[in-house]
TIKEKOL-382683 format. One record per residue (C-alpha): x, y, z. Coordinates in Angstrom, 3 decimals. Example, Ala and Ser with C-alpha at 12.3 -4.5 7.8 and 13.67 -1.06 7.14 Angstrom:
<pts>
12.300:-4.500:7.800
13.670:-1.060:7.140
</pts>
This chain:
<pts>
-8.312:-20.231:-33.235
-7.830:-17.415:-31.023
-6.933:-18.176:-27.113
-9.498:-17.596:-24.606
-6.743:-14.723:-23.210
-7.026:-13.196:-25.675
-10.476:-12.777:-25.897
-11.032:-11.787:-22.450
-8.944:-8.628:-22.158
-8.505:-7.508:-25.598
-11.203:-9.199:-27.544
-11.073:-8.128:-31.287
-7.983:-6.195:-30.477
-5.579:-8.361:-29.920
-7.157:-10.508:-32.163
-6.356:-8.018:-35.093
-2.555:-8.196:-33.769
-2.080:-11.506:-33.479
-4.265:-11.870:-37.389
-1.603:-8.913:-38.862
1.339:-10.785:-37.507
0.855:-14.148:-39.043
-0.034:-12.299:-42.159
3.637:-10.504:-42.346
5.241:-13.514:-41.124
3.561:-15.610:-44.244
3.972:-12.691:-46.707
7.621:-12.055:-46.848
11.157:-12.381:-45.243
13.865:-14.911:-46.079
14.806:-14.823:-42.118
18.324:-13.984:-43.406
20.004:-12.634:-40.540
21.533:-8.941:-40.642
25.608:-8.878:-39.664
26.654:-7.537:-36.809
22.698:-6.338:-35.340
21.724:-9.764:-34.421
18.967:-12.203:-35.752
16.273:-10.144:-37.755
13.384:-12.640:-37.424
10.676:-12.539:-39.531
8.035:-12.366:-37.521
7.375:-9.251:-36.305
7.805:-8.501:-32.441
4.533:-8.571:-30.503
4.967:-5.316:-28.863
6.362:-3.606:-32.260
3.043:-4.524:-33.935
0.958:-3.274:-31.096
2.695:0.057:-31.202
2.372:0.134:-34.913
-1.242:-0.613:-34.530
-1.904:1.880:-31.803
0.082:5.116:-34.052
-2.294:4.515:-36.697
-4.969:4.567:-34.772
-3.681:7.932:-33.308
-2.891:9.287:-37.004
-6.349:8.368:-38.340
-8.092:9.496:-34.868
-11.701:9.274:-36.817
-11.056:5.260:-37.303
-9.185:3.021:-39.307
-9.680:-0.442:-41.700
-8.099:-3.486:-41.677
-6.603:-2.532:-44.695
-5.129:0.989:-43.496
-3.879:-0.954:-40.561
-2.105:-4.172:-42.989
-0.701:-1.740:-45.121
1.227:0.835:-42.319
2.139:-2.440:-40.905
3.925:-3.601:-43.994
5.630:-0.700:-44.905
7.307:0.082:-41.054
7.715:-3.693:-41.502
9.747:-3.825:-44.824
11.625:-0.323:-43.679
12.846:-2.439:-41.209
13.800:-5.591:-43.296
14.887:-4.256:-46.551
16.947:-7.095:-48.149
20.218:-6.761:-48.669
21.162:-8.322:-51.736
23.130:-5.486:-53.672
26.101:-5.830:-54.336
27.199:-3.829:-51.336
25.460:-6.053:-48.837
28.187:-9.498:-49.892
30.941:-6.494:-49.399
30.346:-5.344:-45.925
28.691:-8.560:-45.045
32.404:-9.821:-45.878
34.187:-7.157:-44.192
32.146:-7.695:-40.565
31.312:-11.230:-40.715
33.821:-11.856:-38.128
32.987:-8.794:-35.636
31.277:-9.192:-32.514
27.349:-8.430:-32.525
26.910:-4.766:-30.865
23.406:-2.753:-30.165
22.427:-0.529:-32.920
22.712:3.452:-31.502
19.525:5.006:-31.188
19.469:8.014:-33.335
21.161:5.694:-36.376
20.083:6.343:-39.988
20.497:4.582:-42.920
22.330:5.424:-46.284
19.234:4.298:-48.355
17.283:6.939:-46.051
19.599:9.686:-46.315
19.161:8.923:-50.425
15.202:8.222:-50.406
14.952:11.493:-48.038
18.035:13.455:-49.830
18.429:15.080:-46.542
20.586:14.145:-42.926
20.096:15.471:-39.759
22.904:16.853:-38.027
21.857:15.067:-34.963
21.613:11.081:-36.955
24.466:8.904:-36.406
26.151:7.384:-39.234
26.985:3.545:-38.294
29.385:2.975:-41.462
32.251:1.104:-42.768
34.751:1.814:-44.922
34.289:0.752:-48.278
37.234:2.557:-49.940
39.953:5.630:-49.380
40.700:7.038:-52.394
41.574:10.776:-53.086
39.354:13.188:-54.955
40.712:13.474:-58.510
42.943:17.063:-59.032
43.220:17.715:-55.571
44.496:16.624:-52.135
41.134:15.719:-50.532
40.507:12.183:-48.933
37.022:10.774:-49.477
35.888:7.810:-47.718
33.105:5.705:-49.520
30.961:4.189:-46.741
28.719:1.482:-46.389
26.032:0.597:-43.757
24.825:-3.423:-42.757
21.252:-2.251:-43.921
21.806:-0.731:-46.660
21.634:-1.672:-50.514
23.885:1.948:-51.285
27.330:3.607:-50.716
27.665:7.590:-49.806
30.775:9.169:-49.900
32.129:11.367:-47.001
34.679:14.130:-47.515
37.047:13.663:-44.626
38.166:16.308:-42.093
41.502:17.294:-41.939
41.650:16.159:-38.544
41.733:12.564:-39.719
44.100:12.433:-42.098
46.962:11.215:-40.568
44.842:8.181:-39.715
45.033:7.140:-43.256
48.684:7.940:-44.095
50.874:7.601:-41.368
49.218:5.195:-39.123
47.115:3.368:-41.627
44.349:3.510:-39.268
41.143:4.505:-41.524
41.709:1.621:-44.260
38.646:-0.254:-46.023
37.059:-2.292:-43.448
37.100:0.081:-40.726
34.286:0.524:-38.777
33.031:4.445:-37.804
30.636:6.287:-36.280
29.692:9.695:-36.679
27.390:12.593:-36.166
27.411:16.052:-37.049
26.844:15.998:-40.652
25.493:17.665:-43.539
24.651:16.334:-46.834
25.686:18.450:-49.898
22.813:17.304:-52.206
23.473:17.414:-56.065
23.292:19.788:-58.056
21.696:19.635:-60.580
19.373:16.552:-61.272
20.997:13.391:-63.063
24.171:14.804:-62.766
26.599:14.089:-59.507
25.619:12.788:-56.614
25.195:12.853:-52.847
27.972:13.172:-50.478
28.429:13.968:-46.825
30.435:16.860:-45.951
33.365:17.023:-43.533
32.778:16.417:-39.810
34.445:16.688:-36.882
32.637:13.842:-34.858
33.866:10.797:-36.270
34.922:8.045:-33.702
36.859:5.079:-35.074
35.892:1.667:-33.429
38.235:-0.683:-32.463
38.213:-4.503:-31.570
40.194:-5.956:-29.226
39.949:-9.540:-30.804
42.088:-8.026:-33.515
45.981:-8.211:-33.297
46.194:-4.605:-34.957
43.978:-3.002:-33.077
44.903:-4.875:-29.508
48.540:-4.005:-30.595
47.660:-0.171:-30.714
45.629:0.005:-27.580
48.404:-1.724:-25.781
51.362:0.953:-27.193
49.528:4.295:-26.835
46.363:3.780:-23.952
48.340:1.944:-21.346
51.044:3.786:-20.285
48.974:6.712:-17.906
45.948:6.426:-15.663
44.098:9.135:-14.318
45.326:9.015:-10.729
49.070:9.395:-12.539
47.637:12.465:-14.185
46.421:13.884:-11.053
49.551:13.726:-9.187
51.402:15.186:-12.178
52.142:18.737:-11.462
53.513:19.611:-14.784
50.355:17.709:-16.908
50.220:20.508:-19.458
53.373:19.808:-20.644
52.495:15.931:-21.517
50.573:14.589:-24.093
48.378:12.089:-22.352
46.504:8.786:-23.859
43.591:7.092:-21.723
41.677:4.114:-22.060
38.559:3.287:-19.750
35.213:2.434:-19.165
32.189:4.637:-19.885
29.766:4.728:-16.511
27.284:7.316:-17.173
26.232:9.327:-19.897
24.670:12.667:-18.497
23.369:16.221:-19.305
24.921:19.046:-17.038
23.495:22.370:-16.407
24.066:25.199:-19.539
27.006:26.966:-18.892
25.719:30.103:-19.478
23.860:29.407:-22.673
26.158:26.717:-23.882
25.066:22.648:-23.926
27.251:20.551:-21.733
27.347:16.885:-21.491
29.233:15.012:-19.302
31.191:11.076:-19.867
32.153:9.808:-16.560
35.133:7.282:-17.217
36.525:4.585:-15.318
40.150:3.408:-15.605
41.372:-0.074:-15.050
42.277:1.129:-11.078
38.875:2.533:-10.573
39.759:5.794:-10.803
36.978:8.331:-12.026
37.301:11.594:-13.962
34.489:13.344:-16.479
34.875:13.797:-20.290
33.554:17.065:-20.670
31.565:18.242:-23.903
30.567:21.452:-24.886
28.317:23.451:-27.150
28.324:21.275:-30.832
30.569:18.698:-29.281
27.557:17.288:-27.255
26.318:15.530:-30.099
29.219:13.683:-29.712
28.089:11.242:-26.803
24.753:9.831:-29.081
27.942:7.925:-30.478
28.801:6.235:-26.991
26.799:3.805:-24.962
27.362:2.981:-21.223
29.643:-0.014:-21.020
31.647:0.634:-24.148
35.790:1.374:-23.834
36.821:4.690:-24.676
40.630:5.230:-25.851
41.191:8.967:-26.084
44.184:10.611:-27.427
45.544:14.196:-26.566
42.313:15.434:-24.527
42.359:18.706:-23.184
42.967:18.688:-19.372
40.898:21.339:-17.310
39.137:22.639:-13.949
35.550:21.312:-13.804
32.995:24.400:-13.868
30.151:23.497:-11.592
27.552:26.264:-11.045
28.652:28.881:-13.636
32.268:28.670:-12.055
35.505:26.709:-12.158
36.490:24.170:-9.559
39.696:24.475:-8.779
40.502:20.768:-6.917
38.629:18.743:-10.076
40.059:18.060:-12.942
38.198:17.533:-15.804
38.940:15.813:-19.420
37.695:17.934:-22.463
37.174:17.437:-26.675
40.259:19.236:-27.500
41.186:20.590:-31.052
43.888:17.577:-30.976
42.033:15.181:-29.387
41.387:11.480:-31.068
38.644:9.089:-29.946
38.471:5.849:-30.331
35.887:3.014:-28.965
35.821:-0.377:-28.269
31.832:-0.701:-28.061
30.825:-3.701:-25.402
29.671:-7.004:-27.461
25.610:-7.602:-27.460
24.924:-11.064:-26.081
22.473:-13.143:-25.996
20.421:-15.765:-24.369
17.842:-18.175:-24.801
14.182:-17.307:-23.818
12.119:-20.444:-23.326
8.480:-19.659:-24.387
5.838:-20.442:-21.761
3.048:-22.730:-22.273
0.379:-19.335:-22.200
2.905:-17.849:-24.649
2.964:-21.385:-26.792
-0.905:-21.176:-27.309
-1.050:-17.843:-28.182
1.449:-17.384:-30.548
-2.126:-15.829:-32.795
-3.873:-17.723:-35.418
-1.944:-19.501:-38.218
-2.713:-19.939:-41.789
-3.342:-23.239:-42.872
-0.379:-23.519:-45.050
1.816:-23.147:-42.075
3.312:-26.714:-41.075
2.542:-26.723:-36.935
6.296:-27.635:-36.585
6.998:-24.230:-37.121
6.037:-23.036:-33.787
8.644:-21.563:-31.870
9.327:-23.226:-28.422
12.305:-20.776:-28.065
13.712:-17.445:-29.199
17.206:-16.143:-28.665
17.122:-12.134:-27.442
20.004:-9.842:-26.312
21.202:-8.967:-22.869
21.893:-5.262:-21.327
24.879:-4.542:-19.623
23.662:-5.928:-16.249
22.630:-9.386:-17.346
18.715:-8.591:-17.998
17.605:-10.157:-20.723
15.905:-7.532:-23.434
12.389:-8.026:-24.092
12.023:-5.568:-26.912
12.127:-7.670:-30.221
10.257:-10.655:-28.284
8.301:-12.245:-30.750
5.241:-13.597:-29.089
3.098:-11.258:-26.266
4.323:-11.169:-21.895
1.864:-12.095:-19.714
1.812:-10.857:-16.240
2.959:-14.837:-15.166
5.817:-14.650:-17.236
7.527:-11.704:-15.785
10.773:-12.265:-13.060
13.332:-10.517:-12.064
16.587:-9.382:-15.259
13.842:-8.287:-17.643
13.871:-5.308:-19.219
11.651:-3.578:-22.634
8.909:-5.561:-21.529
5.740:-4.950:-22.907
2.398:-5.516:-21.550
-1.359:-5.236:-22.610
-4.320:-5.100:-19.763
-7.106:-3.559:-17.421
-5.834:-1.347:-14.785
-7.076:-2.224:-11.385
-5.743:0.663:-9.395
-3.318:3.925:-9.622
-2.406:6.465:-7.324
0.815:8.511:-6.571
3.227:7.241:-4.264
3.234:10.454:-1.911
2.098:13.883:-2.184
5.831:15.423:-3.349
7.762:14.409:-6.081
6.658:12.258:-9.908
6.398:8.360:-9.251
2.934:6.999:-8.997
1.890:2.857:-8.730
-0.202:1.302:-11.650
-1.776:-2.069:-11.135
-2.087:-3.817:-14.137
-4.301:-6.846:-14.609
-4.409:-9.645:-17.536
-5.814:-12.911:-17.524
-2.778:-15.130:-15.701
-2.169:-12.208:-12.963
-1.907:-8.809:-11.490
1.410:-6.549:-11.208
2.327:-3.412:-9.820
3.995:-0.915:-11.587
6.156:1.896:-10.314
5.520:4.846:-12.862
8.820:7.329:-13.240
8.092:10.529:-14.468
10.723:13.284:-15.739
7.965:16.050:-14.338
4.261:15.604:-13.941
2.368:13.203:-14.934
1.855:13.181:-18.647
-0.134:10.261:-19.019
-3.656:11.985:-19.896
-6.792:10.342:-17.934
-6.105:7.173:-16.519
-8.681:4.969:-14.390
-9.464:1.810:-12.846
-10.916:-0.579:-15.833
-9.289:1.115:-18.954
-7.506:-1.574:-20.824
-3.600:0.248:-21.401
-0.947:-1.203:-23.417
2.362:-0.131:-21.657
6.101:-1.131:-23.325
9.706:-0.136:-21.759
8.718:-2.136:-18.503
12.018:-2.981:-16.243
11.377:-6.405:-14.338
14.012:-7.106:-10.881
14.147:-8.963:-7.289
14.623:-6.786:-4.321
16.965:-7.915:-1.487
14.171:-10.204:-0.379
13.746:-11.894:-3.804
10.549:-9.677:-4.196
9.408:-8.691:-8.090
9.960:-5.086:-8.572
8.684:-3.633:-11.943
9.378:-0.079:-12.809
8.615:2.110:-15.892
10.362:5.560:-16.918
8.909:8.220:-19.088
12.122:9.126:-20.239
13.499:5.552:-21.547
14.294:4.840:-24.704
11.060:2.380:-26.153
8.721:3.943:-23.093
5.144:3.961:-24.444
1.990:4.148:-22.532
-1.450:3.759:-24.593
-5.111:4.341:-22.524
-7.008:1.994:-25.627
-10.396:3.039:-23.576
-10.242:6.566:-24.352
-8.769:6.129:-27.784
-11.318:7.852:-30.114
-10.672:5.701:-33.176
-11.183:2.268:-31.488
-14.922:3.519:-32.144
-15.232:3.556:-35.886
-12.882:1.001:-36.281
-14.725:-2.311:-37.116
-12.012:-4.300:-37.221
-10.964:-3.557:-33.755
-13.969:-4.113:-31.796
-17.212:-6.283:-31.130
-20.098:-4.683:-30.845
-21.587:-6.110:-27.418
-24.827:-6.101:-25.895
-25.368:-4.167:-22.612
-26.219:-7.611:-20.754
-23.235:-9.235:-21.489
-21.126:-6.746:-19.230
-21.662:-8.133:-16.249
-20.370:-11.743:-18.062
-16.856:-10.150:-18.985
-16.592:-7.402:-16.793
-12.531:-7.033:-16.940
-12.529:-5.249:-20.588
-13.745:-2.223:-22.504
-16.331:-3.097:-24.303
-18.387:-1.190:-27.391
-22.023:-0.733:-27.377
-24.399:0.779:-29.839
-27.036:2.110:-27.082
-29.659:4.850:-26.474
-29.708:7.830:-23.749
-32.498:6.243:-21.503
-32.590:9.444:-18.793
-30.865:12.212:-17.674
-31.908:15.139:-15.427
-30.216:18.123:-13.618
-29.818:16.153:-10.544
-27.464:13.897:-12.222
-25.112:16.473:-13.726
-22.432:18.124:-11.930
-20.089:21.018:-13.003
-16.542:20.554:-11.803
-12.836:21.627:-12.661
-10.728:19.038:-14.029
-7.019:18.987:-14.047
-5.606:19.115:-17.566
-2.979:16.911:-16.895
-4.702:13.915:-15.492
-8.137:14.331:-16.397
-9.333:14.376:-12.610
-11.351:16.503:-9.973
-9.641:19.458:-8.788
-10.799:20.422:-5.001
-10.825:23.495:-3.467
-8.613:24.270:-0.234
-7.818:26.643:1.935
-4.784:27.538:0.203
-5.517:27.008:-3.421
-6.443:24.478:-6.202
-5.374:20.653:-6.086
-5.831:17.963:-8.026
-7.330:14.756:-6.257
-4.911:12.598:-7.974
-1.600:13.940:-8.524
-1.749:16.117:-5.541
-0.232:19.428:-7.203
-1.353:22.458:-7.044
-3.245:24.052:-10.355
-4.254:27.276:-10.423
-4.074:27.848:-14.212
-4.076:24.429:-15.367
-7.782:23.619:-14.948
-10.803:23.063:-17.328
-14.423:23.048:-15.944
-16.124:19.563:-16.895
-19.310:17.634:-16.314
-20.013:15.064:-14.107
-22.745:13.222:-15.715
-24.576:10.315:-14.162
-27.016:8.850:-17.090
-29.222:5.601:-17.997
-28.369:4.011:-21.384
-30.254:1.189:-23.212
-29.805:-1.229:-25.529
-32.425:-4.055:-26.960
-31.156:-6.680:-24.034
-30.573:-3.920:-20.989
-30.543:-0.371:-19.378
-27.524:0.080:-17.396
-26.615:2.928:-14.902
-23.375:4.338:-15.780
-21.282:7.756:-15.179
-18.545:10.011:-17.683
-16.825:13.119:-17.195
-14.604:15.623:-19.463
-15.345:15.004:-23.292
-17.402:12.140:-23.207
-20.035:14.235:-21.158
-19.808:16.798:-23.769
-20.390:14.315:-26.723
-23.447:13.273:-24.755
-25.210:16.517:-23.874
-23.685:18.467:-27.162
-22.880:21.174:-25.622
-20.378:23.057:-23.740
-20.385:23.547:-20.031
-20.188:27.418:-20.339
-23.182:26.803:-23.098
-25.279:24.756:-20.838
-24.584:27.050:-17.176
-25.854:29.972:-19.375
-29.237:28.374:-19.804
-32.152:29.005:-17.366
-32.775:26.605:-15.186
-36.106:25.540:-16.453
-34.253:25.758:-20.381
-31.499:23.321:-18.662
-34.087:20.882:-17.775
-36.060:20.647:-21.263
-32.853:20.629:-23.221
-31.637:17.693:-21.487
-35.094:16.112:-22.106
-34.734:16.725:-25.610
-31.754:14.048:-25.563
-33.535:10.759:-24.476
-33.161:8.269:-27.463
-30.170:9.832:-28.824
-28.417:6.853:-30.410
-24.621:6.678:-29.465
-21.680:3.992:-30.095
-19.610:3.823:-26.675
-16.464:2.478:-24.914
-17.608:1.413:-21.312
-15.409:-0.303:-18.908
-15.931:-1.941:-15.414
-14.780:0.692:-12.889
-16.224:-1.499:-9.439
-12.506:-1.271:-7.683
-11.654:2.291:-8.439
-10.599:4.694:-6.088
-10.338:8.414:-7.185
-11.422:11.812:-6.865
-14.360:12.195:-8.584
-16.455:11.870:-6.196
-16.503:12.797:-2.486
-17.922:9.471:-2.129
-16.645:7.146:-4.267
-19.552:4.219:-4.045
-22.335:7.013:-5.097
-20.743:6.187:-8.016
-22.027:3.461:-10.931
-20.040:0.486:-11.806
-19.956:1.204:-15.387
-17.758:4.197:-16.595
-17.916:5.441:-20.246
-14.536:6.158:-21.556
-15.490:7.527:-24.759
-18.793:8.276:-26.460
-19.772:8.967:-30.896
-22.915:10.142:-31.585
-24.569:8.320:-34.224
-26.220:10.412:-37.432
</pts>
């Protein structure tokens, strides 16, 4: 059975989610665990298959079935959990069994991919190991065979020149070896059936290192510890010494174009707490998606420089930069874990279960990585968050429920608050943004989904949660105003019009008729393209009621439409603006201003007893700029309406 919860604030829904997940988790998966990335449960995460849901519903915006739905689901799914029982998968499970468990990088491909697709980005990272050195037959070229922990296939790569003395004299690149890389191109075969696929040279290869390994230990002890960067600094004759650091990576960031060239910036910290930047330029940028913030970086032979700041060199900074000699190497930071008791809301609604399932297969607990600050990461959690469950170390937290209020923080800068409500609680949510909102139309009583949530305690043990735009795993969904929720039967039940008042903290769908409407409730307006909301007129220029900016090209007129629907159990007063106004009067507000005023009147007669399917939600605690007075406004607020042939 389904939990009241869920029912109350996501109805059909989240009953869809919860129905898809025990289907995947009976369906398939051995639960077999991939090496080195962590247990790969199979179960599908809660927030995964709510984002899954919600991009098909985007892709197929006039509505979608059950079985569309099952059968995206299954194939992101098995993407995901392709089995690796090749031969390939016993060697590199062999060669890593014994590594620490790291975070995958976030532009990482596959080798099966690169083969399905027969094409590689020179922006994917390669997370490989080495299979086998051998050289091309007839010439002097190295090739490394690699392998991937996903993947069922080898590629080979033709090594750059730059590494070969890796593999000779310091029998560094053996089989076994771990790499990373970026920057490459695949030289595709060719001619069909004969050759095959093989990555061309690249420059951007890192080799990782472990420290838990005497060899490797051994040479980060004999080449990385002899200079630190205040010794370089004091070092008047630098240039003339080939230098080898080891430190900590504290921030990746992007700098300002020099000129028209990329830069990216690696600020490193040394075992004394010294700082100094690792300077990348032009190609070499693509460099850092093989670094992650916590990781050691060993660097051998970097280039030492001025910093240019502002389109000119500083002088009194010294800089560290990818030089043509220059070797990396990286010691990425170990993934751990911890233990994530499931709550007694989460227990019940782990979603209906098939009846073949024993019950002592409910989970009571589920292990889940931590960042590099101790929060625990909520991303692959298994079972939904509830607004109860949140506290402070949290972070990729995903939650589904009716907004209650939202407003910007002050009339400068991008942050704005979002209270979210579901049925154990109410948050508040500090919304980042890179520029301007970029949200679309959000309102009090839409029903959002919202993932890459950051949960903390302030210096007073308060709960702060935060969400940026420009996170990795940031999603924000408005499921009110999403057009195919309408014609999707499987996501929705149809309710009458007097049962809104008995569940008032949802969206709910309603087959209805246009009751009345008249000129006096109709209103032509500008709208902010942005937000969706009213744009009033100052003294000095345009600005939007909600985000406060001003707009003098980036407005739309709108209706404001005040209207009387009906069903078989109740009329209800409600209000829409933007689209949904148009779908009800058919007709565009230029169309409609260039009628008479006696025309306007009879065509709007002319719509009574149109029959429409609707999204309405409870708007009673809203506060926004649609109105000068916002309680001349209706409770009811339709987000989206479909005009039925």
């Amino acid at each position: 059975a389904v939990t009241a919860s869920a029912s109350a604030d996501g109805g059909a829904f989240l009953e869809f989610v919860d129905y898809a997940i025990s289907v995947i988790t009976s369906s398939g998966g051995d639960g077999s665990e991939s090496p080195g990335a962590g247990p790969a449960p199979a179960r599908p995460p809660w927030g995964w298959t709510v984002a899954q849901v919600l991009k098909s519903c985007r892709a197929y915006s006039s509505g979608v079935t059950a079985a569309i739905l099952l059968s995206d689901l299954f194939q992101s799914w098995t993407e995901q959990r392709k089995s690796l029982t090749a031969k390939t998968k016993v060697e590199v499970t062999s060669l890593l069994n014994t590594r620490s468990k790291r975070r995958r990088l976030p532009r990482t491909v596959t080798i099966d991919s690169i083969h399905e697709k027969n094409f590689l980005s020179p922006k994917s990272v390669l997370e490989a190991v080495v299979i086998d050195v051998f050289v091309l037959p007839g010439t002097n070229i190295y090739m490394l065979t690699l392998g991937d922990m996903w993947s069922t296939s080898t590629i080979d790569l033709y090594l750059h020149r730059r590494y070969y003395n890796y593999i000779g004299q310091h029998c560094i690149l053996k089989k076994g070896r771990e790499v990373v890389l970026t920057g490459c191109c695949l030289r595709t075969a060719v001619v069909e059936g004969s050759g095959h696929a093989r990555i061309l040279p690249t420059e951007y290869m890192v080799i990782l290192l472990d420290e838990e390994q005497d060899e490797d230990a051994m040479l980060l002890a004999a080449q990385f510890c002899t200079y630190s960067f205040s010794s370089m600094m004091e070092e008047k004759s630098r240039n003339d010494v080939v230098y080898s650091f080891y430190a900590r990576i504290e921030k990746i960031e992007t700098l300002e174009p020099f000129g028209c060239t990329e830069r990216k910036q690696i600020v490193l910290v040394d075992n004394d707490d010294e700082k100094i930047k690792f300077i990348l330029w032009g190609e070499q940028v693509s460099l850092a998606n093989l670094f992650s913030v916590g990781s050691m970086l060993a660097l051998d032979s970097p280039y030492i420089s001025n910093f240019a700041h502002n389109n000119h060199e500083e002088p009194q900074e010294l800089c560290l930069e990818y030089g043509s000699a220059t070797q990396v190497y990286l010691v990425p930071i170990a993934q751990h874990e911890e233990q994530v008791f499931l709550t007694p809301t989460q227990v019940r609604s782990q979603g209906p279960r098939l009846s073949c399932a024993p019950v002592d297969n409910m989970a009571s607990q589920v292990t889940l990585p931590r960042d590099l600050h101790g929060a625990v990461d909520f991303s692959k959690y298994p079972f939904r968050a509830y607004v109860s469950d949140l506290h402070g170390k949290m972070v990729g937290v995903s939650l589904f429920g009716t907004v209650t209020s939202v407003c910007k923080v002050s009339t400068s800068g991008s942050t704005f608050y979002l209270e979210i409500e579901d049925a154990t609680g109410v948050v508040l949510t500090k919304l980042i943004f890179t520029g301007h909102w970029s949200l679309g139309r959000v309102g009090v009583g839409h029903m959002v989904y919202i993932s890459g949530l950051t949960c903390s305690l302030n210096k007073i043990n308060i709960l702060e949660v935060s969400w940026s735009e420009k996170e990795p795993g940031s999603l924000f969904v408005n499921l009110s105003l999403l057009p195919a929720l309408l014609n999707s039967t499987c996501l929705h039940n149809i309710s009458l019009l007097s049962d809104l008042p008995h569940s008032a903290n949802r969206t709910h769908i309603c087959r209805v008729r246009l009751d009345h409407i008249d000129c006096d409730s109709l209103k032509l307006s500008l709208f902010h393209n942005l937000c969706g909301y009213v744009v009033d007129e100052l003294p000095d220029g345009l600005q939007c009621s909600f985000c406060k900016v001003a707009c003098q090209n980036g407005c739309t007129p709108g209706f404001q439409l005040h209207l009387t629907i009906a069903d078989d159990s109740e009329k209800v007063f409600a209000w829409c603006v933007g689209q949904t106004a148009v779908e009800f009067l058919q007709i565009s507000p230029d169309e409609y201003m260039e009628l008479p005023e006696d025309e306007q009147a009879m065509y709007l007669f002319t719509l009574q007893n149109e029959s429409f399917t609707v999204a309405i939600a409870n708007t009673s605690k809203r506060v926004d700029g649609y109105a000068e007075n916002a309680e001349a406004l209706p409770v009811w607020e339709i987000t989206r309406a479909l005009r039925c042939e």
